[in-house]
N, C-alpha and C positions, 0 to 999 in steps of 0.2 A: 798222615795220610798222603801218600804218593798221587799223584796226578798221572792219565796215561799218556799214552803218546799221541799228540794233535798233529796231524799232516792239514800239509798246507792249503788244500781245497778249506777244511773249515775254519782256519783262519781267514779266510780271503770273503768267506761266507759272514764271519763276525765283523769285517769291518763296514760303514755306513755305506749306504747305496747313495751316489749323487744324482740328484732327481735329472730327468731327462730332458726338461723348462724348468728354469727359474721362475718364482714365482712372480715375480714383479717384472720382470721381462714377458709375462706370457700375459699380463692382465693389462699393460701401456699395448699392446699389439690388439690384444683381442678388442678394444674399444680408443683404440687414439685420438676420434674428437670428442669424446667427453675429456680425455687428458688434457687436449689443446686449449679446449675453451674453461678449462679448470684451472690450468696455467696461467691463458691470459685474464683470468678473471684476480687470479690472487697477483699478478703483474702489476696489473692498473690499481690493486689496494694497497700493496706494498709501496708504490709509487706516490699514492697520494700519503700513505701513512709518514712516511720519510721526507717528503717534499715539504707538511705541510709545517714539520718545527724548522727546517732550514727556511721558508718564509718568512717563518717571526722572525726569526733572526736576520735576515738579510733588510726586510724591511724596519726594525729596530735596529739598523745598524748604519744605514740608508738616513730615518731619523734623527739620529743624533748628531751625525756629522751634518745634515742638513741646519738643523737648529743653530746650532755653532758658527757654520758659515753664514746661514743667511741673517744671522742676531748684528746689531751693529757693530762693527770692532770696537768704540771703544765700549760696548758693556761684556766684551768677551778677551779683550786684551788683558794679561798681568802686569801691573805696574809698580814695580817695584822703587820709591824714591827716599831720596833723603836729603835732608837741609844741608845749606854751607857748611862746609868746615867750621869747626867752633872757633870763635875770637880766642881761645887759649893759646891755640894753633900760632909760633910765624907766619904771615902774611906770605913768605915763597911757599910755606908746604901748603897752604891754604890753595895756595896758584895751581900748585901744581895737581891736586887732586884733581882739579875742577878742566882739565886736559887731556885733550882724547886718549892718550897713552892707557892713562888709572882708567881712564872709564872704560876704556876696550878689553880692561884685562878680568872686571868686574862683569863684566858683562858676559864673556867667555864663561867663565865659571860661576854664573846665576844659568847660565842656559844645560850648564854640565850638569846642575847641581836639582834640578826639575822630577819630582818625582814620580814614577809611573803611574799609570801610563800616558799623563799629559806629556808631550814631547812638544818643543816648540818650532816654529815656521822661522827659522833665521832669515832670511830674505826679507818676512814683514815686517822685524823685529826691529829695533830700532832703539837708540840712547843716545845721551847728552846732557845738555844745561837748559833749564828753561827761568822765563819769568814768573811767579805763582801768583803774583800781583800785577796789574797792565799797566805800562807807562802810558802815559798821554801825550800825545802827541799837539806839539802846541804852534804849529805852521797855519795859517790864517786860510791857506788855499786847499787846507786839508777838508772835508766835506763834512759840516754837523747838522745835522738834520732840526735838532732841538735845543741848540747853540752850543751844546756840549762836545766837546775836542772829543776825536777817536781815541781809542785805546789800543795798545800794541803789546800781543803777545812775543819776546823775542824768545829764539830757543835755537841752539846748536845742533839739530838733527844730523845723526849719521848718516853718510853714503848717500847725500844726495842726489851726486853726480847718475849713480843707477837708477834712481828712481825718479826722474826727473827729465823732460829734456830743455834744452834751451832756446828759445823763441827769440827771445835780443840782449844784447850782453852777452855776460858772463857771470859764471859762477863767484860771490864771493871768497875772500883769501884773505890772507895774515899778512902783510909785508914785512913786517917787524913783529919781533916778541912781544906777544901781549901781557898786561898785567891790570893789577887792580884800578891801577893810575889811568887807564888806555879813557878817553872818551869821544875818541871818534872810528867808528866800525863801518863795514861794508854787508850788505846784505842782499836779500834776492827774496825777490814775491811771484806769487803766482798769479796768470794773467787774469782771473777773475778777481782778485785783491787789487793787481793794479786800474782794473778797468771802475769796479766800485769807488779805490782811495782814489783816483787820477795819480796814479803814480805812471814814473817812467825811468826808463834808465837814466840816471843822474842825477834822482829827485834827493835831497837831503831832507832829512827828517829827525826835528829837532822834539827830543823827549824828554820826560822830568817825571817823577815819583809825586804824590799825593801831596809832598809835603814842598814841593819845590825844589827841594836840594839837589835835583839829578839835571844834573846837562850833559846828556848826550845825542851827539849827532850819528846818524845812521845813512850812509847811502846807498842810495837801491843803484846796484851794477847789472842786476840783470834778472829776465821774467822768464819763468818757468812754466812748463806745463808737465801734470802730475803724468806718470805712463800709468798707473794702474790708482784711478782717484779713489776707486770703494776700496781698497788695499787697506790693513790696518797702519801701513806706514803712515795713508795720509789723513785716514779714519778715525784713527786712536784720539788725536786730537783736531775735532775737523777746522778748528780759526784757525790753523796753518796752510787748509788746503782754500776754504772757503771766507769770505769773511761776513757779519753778519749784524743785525741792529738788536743791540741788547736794553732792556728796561731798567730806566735809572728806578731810585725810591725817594720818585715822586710819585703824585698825586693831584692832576689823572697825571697818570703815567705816560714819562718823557726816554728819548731815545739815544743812541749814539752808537757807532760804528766799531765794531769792534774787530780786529784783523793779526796777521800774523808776519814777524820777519824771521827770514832765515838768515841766522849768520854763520858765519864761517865757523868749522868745528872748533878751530883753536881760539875763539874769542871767549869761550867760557870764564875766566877771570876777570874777564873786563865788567862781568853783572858782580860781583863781587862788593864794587866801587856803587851801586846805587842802594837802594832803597826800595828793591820791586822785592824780596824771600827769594833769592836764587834760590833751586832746587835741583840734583842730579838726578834722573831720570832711566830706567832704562825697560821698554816696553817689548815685554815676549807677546806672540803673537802664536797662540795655539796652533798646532798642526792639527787636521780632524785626519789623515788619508790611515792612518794606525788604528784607527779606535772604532771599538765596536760595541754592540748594545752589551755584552757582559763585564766591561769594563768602568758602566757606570757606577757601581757601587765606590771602589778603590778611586776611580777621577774626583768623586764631592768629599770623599773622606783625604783625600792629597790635597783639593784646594782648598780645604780646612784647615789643615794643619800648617798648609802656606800662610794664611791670611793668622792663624795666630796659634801655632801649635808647634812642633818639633823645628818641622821644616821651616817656619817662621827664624828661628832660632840659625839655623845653619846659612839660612840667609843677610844675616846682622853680620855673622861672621866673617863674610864676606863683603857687603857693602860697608857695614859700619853699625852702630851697638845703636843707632836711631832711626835705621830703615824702616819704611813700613812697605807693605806689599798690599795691593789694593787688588777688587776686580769682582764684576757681576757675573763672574761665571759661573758660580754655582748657584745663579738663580737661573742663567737662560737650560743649563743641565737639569735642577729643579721641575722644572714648566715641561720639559719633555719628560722628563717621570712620571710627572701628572699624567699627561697625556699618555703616556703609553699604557701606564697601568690600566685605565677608565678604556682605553682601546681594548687591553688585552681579553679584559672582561667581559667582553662581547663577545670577542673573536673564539673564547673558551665555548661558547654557548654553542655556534656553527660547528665547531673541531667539535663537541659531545654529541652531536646531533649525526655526522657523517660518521664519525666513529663506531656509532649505537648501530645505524642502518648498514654498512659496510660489516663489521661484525653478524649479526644478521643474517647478511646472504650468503656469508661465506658458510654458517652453520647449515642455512638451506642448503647449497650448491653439495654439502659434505650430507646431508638428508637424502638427496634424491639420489646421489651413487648409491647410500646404503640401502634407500629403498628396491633400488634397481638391483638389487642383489640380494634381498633377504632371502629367495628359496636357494641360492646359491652359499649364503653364509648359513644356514638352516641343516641343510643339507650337512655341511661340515660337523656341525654341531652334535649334529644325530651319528654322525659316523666315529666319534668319540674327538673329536677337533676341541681342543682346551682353547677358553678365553685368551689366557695368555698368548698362543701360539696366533691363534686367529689377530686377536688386537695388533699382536709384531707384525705382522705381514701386511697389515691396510696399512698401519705407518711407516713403516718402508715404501708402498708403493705410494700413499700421499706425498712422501716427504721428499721421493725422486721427483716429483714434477716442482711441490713447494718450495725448495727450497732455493733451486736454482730463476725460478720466478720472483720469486723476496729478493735473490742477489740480483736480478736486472731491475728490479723496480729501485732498488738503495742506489746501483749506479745511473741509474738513468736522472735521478731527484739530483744525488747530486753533479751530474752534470747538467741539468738545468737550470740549479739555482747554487749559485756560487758565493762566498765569503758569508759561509754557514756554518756550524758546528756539524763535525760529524757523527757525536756520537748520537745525539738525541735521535736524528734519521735512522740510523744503526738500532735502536729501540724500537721505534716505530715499525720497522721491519721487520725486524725478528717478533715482534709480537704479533703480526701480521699469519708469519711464517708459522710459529706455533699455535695458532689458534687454526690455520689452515689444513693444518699434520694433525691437528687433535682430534678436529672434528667428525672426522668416518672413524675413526677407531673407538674412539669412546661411542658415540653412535651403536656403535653395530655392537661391541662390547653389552652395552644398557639391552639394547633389543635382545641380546640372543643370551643372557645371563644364563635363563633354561632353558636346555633341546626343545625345540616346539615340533608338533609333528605334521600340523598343516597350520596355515596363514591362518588367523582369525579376521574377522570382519572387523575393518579400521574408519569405520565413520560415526557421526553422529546418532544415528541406531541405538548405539549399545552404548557410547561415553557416557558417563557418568562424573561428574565434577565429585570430588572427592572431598574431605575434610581440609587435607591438607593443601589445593590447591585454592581450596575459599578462604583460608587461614593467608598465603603466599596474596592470593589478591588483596584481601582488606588490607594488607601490610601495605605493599605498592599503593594501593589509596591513600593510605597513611602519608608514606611520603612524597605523593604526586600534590595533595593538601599542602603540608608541608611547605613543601618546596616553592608552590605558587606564592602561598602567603608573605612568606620572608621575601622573595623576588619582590613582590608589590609593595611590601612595608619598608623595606633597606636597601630594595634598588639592586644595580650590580657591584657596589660596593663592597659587600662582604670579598675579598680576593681571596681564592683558592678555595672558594666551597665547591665542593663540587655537586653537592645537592644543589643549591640554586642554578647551577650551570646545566644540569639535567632537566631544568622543569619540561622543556620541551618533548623531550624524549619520555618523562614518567606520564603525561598527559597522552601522550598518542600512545602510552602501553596501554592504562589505565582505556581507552577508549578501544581498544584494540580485544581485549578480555571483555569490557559489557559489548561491544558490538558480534562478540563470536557466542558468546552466552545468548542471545536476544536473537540472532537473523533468523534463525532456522523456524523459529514459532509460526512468523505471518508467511513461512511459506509453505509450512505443512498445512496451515490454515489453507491458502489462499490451491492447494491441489485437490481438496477435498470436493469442491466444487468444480476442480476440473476434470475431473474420475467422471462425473456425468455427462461430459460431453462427447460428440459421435468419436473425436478425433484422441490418437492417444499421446501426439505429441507435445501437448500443454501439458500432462497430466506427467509423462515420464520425466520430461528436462524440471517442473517446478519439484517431484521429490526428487531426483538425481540431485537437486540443488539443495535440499531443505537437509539432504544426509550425506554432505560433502566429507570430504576426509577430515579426521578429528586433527589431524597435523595443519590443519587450515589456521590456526592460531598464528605460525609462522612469518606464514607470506602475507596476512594481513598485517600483520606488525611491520616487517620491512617495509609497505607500501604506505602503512600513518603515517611511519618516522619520517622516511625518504620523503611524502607528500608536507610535511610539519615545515620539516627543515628548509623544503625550497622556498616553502611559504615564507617562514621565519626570516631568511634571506633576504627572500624579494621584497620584505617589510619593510629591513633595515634599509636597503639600499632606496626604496622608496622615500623612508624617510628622512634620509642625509638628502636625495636631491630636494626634495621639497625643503628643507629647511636653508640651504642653501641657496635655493630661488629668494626666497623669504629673506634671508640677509643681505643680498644684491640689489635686492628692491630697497629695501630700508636706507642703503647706501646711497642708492642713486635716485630712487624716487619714482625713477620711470626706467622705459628699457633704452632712453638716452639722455644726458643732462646736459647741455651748454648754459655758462653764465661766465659773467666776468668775473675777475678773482674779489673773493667777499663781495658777491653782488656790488660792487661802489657803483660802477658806472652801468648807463645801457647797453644793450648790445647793438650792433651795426641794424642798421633800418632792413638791410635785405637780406637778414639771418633767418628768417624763419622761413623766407621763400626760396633763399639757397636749401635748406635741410628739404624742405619738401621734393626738392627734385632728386635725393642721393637714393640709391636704390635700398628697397627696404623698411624705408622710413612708410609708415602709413597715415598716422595721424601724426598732428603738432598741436600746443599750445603755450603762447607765450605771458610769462608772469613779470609782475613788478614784485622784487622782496628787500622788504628794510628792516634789518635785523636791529636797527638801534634805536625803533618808535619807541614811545613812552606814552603814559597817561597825560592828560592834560591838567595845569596845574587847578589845583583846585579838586582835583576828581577820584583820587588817594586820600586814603584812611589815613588821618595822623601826616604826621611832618617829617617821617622818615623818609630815606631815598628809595623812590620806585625803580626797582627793575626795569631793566630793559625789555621789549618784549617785541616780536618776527611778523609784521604786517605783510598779507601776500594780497595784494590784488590783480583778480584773477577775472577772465571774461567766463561769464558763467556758461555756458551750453558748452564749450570745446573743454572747457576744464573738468567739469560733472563728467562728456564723454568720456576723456580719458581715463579720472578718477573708476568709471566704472569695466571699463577695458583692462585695469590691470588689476581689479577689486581688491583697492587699497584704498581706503577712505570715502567711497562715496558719497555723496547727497545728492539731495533732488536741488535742480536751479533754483528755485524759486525761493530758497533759503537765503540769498544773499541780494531779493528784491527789497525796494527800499521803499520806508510809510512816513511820509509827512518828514522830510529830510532825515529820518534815521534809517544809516542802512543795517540790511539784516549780515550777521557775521557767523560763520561755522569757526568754532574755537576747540581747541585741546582740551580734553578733561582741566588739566593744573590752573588753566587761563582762565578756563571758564569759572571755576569756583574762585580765582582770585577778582573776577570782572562783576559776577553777580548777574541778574538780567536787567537790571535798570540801563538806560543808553547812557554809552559814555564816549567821552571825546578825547581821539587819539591821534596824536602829532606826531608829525615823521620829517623825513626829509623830502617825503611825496608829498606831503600837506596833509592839513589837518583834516578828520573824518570822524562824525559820531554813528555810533553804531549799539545795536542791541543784538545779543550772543541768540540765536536761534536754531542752533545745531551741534552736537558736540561728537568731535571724532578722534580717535586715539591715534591717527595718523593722517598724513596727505601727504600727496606727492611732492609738493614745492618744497614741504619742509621735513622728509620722514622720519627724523630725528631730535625736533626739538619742539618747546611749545610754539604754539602759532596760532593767529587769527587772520581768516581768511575773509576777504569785503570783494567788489564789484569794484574793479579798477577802473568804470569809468565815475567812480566817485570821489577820483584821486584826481588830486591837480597835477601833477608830475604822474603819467601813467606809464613812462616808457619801459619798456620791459627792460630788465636785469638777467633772465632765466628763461631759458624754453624747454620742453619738456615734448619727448618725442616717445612714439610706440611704433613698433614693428619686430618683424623676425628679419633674421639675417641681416643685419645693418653691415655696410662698408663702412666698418670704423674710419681706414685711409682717406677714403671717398670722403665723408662725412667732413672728417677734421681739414681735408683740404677747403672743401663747398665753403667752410664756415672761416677760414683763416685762422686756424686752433692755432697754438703757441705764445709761448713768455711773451715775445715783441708784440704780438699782434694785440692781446690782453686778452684772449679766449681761450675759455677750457674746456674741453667735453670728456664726460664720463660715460661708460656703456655697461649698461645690467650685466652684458657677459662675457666683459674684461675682468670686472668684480668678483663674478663667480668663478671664472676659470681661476682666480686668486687661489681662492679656497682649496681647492683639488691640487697642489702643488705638493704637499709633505709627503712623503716614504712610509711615514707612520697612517693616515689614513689611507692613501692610495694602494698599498700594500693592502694593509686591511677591508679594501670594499675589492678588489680579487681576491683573497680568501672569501667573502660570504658571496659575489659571483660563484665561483670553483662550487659552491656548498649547492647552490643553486642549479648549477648542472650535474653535478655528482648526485644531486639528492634524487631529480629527474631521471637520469641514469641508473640509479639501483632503484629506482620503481619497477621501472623496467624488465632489470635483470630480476627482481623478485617477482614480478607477472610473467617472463616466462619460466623460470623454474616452475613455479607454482601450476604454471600449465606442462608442461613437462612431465611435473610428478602426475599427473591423472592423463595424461598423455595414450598410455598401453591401456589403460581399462578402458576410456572412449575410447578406441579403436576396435577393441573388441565386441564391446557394446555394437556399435555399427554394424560388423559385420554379421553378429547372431539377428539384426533384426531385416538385414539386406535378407538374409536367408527367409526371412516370415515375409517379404515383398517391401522395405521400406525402400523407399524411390531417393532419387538424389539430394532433389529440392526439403523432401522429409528431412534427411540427414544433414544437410545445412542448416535448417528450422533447429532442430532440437539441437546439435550443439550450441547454438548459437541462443535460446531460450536458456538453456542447460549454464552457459556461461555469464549471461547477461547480469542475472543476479546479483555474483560475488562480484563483478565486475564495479556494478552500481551500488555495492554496498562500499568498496574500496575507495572508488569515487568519492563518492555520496557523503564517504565517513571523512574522506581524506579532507575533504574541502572545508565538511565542519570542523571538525578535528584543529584545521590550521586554523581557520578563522578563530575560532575562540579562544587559540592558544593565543594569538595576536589581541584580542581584546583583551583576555588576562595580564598577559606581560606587560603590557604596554606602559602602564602608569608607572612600571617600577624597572624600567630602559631608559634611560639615558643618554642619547645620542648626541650631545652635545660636540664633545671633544673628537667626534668622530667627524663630524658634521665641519666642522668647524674649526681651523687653527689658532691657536692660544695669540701668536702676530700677527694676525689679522684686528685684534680687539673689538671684531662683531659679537655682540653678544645677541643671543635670540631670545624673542618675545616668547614667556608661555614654555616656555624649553623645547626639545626635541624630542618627541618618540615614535614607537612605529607607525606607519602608516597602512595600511592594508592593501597590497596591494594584487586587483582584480590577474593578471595574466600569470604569476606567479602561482595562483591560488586555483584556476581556472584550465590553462593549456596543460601542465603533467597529469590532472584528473581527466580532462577528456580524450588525453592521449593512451591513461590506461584501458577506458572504453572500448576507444578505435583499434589500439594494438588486442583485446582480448576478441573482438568481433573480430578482427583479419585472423588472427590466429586458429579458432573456429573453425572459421570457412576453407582456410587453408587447411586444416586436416580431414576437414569431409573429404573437399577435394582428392587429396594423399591416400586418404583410405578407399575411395572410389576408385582411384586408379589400380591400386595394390591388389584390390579383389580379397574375397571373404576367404579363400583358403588359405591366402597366406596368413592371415590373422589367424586362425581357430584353427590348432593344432592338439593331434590328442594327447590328456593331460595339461592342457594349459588351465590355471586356478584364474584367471583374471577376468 
């Protein structure tokens, strides 16, 4: 079959006509601030979705190098040693190991040989020869406390000269070749060593081993001062920097000084010649500036295999086939693991909670264009417009505004939070980005599966709950049950569940579906009786209300979640400050503490009348406390040795004041008056049942005093930490105070501590409630973590918001229209603010209403099975809290985003009566308009 001849008009005719507008160009024109505020809505979500894993991370990363540095050096130092040369050895090759050369070259190649990704801080680092045993120093003018000679750590440290400077003298040196033979060295102390020993330049210092065999003399040429003392240089081993009174084994226990010489690097052979376990040394000092929170798995498994695995092995090789490598570093790594994980577990609950509401709006935000458009997508539909075709063209036009909104939100997160991972942000985003492109196409797709030929009626009227959406809720009960229960029985322990991490968000769903099931009843009830009244605007706004749009499910849910979650927030944060009040107190007793060191001595006679004039200070009270009283003989069960036990006497009316001013302990005065010479005594639970209620007589270094226990309290100020029995110190012979105990806000710590002559010389110490606490708030790992549940806490506020006004939005054109069909029948101004404003009130108060229960009860649920501890509280700090940590409730969290959706649905109201007043009824009621 031949084909004719086709001229070219009907080619030109068969090929595609390009349309005259693009389509996605002619729908960003015809409505560009719905685009803009659709943009910037999916900006700020993208933003936080991307922001909020580069947080963990930065603050897990923040942590760990924090832990590391602020642990002591030496429980974070590697120490790598090994014993003398074996006696097999010639006595030169023995020399010679024990000389900077071999040590410096071991040391090179211990530091090379490190495996990732601990890297070490060469600067802090440090090697040599040390004593592992202390010689005694046997000079008569040397200072013994308990008649026992000091002890002297010697040891060869590297590169003193840098880390050191010189005060008087000079650095010790070699003049001649040392050897095992050598027994007289030069050495150099530091100026607190010499100030404690009485040393000075030129002091000779004659030493000897255990057994006596050792006579060496040592001379101090010159006194040092450390340039960086917390350094692990000088940390690692602090008798070198500090020196200090260590306990013999005796009985009671006796004392003796124990201190550090530096000798010259090339004197290492010369310990050879004693009797102290010379040992070669050589201390890496971890670098944190490299290491980040994902690096901790490989760090504990490298310092594993350091201390006795692989790498143990590569390191014999190099020191020698008897090295050991030593170091608490994978305990202080350990302890932040803890922590972070028992953090992260929280922090999972706030990220599910924003997640859920953020999600949420963005599906509203993609609701109400499609709403805004159904006779327009309708219309397509009837005109033979395929699903497919339709769905391509809304994702193309979401996905122009979406997606370049996701790329400013990914770059904005990460330039504001920096040494973070990028891809997790990259996830966050783009899932941001697709759920923002999905939600009008699939939308309007679902709506318009079949040509419809007019709008049906979309409210409560005609819904009808279905099999399958009461089937969809029992489930969600199911696991809103669920969920709660395991939260309260296993805590947030379980890691990575994400059911327990949900309970928040299945609790406000679950309340979100009975409360949309339920409201409409008491309001169809409550109009029936308003049909009888003269006026019709009770009648219209409470069924306008009672048959709200059945899509009302929505923006109730966004407004639980978002109200849940601020709440949830403001619990947690509640409850880390309250427990942290709570551990500052326990520390210090009151909101100021001066005493002498171990109470031994009184304090100056015009100490409590200096404190009274520092500003701040409100009240005072001054205590006598003898930690070392005892029972009196004869007054103890049995022949065993009694315990020592914490006598506080205290003037009863200022100390009951105070006690009750920080409500920590109080009692009534009258508990420590006294009947026929026994006085009355408030005692500790432990005391009390060890004392009984018979009077008994207790001897101090204040004097002797009988007393009968008439009150028992698990804590007081004087002593918030240990057993105690408190009497009437004017029933003490020796009453002078030891302790004062101050309340106020804003104390001038500086002020304070001058008033009183605080300092070592002086012998006064003062503590302040909230120096102790600002303690507390110093980690990366919590402080990071209470800005993410703040952030949660305005974000959550924030999408209330943004789902109260979509929500009003959507129903936006139908009251408008509404008004203007009734301006036509004579509805007056004031009318028309009434009934919207009745019309809105409702869901408003039901939003509210729900929102505030809703949170509250999720915060009574959770709470036993929260945890706050490690959040609360850092692991080095060693406060541990009474009763544990949990949420607390708390009222403006729970209270200001409810009454703000009130006030914002009331302003909104009145603002469109206004807007439609002015606009006039014709512009509204157009013919053919369905609304």
């Amino acid at each position: 079959m031949t084909r004719g001849p086709v001229d070219g008009r009907t080619k030109r005719a068969e090929r595609p006509v390009r349309p005259v507008a693009p389509w996605v160009r002619t729908r960003l024109r015809t409505a560009p601030g719905a685009a803009v505020a659709f943009g910037l809505l999916v900006l700020i979500t993208a933003f936080l979705a991307a922001a909020l894993p580069r947080a963990v991370d930065a603050y897990e990363t923040g942590g760990l190098r924090r832990e590391i540095g602020g642990a002591p050096p030496s429980a974070t130092v590697l120490q790598l040693t090994t014993p003398q040369p074996g006696l097999e050895n010639p006595l030169p090759a023995r020399e010679e190991e024990m000389r900077p050369a071999a040590l410096s070259a071991v040391h090179r190649k211990a530091l090379a040989s490190l495996p990732g990704p601990l890297r070490a801080d060469a600067v802090e680092s440090a090697y040599g020869v040390r004593t592992s045993e202390a010689l005694s120093g046997q000079d008569t003018w040397l200072p013994r406390p308990d008649g026992f000679p000091p002890g002297f750590t010697l040891a060869t440290q590297s590169d003193l000269a840098a880390h050191a400077a010189v005060r008087e003298g000079r650095l010790p040196a070699a003049d001649r070749r040392i050897t095992a033979e050598t027994k007289e060295l030069e050495a150099a102390v530091t100026s607190a060593t010499a100030r404690d020993l009485r040393l000075r330049v030129g002091s000779v210092i004659r030493l000897s081993d255990a057994t006596g065999s050792t006579d060496l003399a040592v001379r101090i040429t010159g006194i040092v001062e450390p340039r960086n003392p917390r350094g692990s240089y000088w940390s690692a081993e602090p008798i070198l920097r500090t020196p200090g009174l260590a306990a013999m084994p005796t009985s009671p226990p006796q004392y003796r000084w124990e201190a550090g010489l530096l000798l010259a690097p090339d004197a290492g052979p010369a310990l050879l010649g004693t009797q102290s376990m010379p040992e070669r040394y050589w201390r890496v000092a971890p670098a944190t500036g490299g290491l980040t929170a994902r690096d901790t798995p490989r760090l504990l498994q490298g310092i594993a295999s350091l201390e006795g695995g692989p790498e143990l092995l590569k390191m014999r090789e190099i020191a020698g086939g008897t090295a050991v490598l030593s170091t608490g570093l994978e305990t202080v790594v350990g302890s932040h693991v803890a922590t972070r994980e028992a953090i992260t577990r929280i922090v999972v609950v706030a990220a599910f909670g924003i997640g859920s509401v953020a999600a949420v709006v963005l599906a509203m935000a993609g609701g109400l264009i499609a709403a805004r458009r159904t006779d327009e997508l309708a219309l397509l539909r009837s005109r033979g417009g395929s699903l497919r075709g339709i769905g391509g063209r809304l994702l193309a036009e979401t996905a122009v505004i979406a997606l370049p909104a996701s790329g400013a939100g990914l770059l904005l997160a990460v330039v504001a939070v920096d040494e973070a991972r990028l891809l997790p942000a990259v996830y966050g985003a783009t899932a941001v980005a697709l759920l923002a492109c999905a939600t009008l196409p699939v939308r309007a797709v679902f709506l318009h599966r079949r040509p419809r030929a007019h709008g049906d009626r979309d409210d409560l009227a005609q819904a009808r709950p279905g099999r399958q959406r009461t089937v969809a809720e029992l489930t969600l009960l199911s696991l809103a049950v669920a969920s709660v229960v395991t939260l309260r029985r296993l805590g947030t322990s379980g890691a990575g569940d994400l059911l327990v991490s949900a309970a928040p968000v299945l609790v406000a769903l679950i309340a979100a579906l009975v409360l949309v099931r339920l409201y409409p009843l008491p309001l169809r009830w409550a109009a029936r009786p308003a049909a009888r009244l003269r006026g019709a605007i009770g009648f219209l706004s409470l069924a306008r209300a009672g048959r709200s749009s059945a899509t009302g499910t929505l923006p109730l849910l966004a407004l639980l979640i978002a109200l849940t979650t601020a709440a949830f927030g403001g619990s947690v944060l509640s409850g880390v400050t309250e427990a942290r009040d709570r551990a500052a107190l326990l520390e210090v007793g009151a909101d100021a503490r001066v005493s002498t060191p171990r109470d031994a001595t009184p304090l100056p006679a015009e100490a409590e009348r200096a404190a009274r004039k520092v500003a701040g200070v409100r009240d005072t009270t001054a205590v006598r406390v003898e930690s070392t009283a005892e029972l009196a003989p004869g007054e103890g069960a049995g022949t065993a040795p009694q315990k020592p036990l914490t006598l506080i006497g205290v003037e009863p009316e200022s100390y009951t004041r105070l006690a009750r001013q920080l409500d920590f302990g109080a009692f009534p005065a009258h508990a420590l008056t006294s009947t026929g010479g026994v006085r009355g005594a408030v005692a500790s639970p432990g005391l009390a049942e060890r004392l009984g209620t018979a009077p008994r007589r207790i001897t101090s270094a204040a004097g002797e005093v009988t007393v009968r226990i008439t009150a028992v309290r698990t804590h007081t100020p004087a002593a918030p930490r240990s057993e105690f029995l408190l009497v009437d110190g004017a029933g003490l012979k020796h009453a002078d105070p030891t302790t004062l105990l101050a309340t106020g806000a804003g104390m001038d710590a500086r002020a304070l501590r001058a008033a009183l002559g605080a300092g070592a010389e002086q012998g006064v110490e003062v503590w302040l409630r909230s120096e102790e606490r600002a303690a507390l708030t110093g980690s990366p790992l919590q402080s990071g973590a209470e800005r993410i549940y703040g952030t949660a806490v305005v974000a959550g506020a924030a999408y209330a918001v943004v789902a109260l006004l979509l929500s009003l939005l959507h129903s936006a054109p139908e009251r408008a229209a509404l008004l203007a069909r009734l301006r036509t029948m004579g509805l007056t101004t004031r009318q028309s603010r009434q009934l919207l404003g009745l019309e809105a009130l409702p869901q408003a108060l039901l939003a509210a209403g729900g929102g505030v229960l809703v949170a509250w009860a999720t915060v009574q649920l959770l709470a036993p099975g929260v945890d706050l501890a490690r959040l609360a509280l850092t692991a080095a700090s060693g406060l541990t809290p009474v009763g544990g940590v949990s949420l607390r409730t708390d009222v403006w969290t729970l209270a200001l985003p409810a009454a703000g959706v009130v006030a914002l649905t009331g302003a909104v109201a009145l603002g469109q009566a206004w807007w439609t007043g002015r606009r006039g009824s014709i512009t509204e009621l157009r013919a053919g308009d369905t609304r």
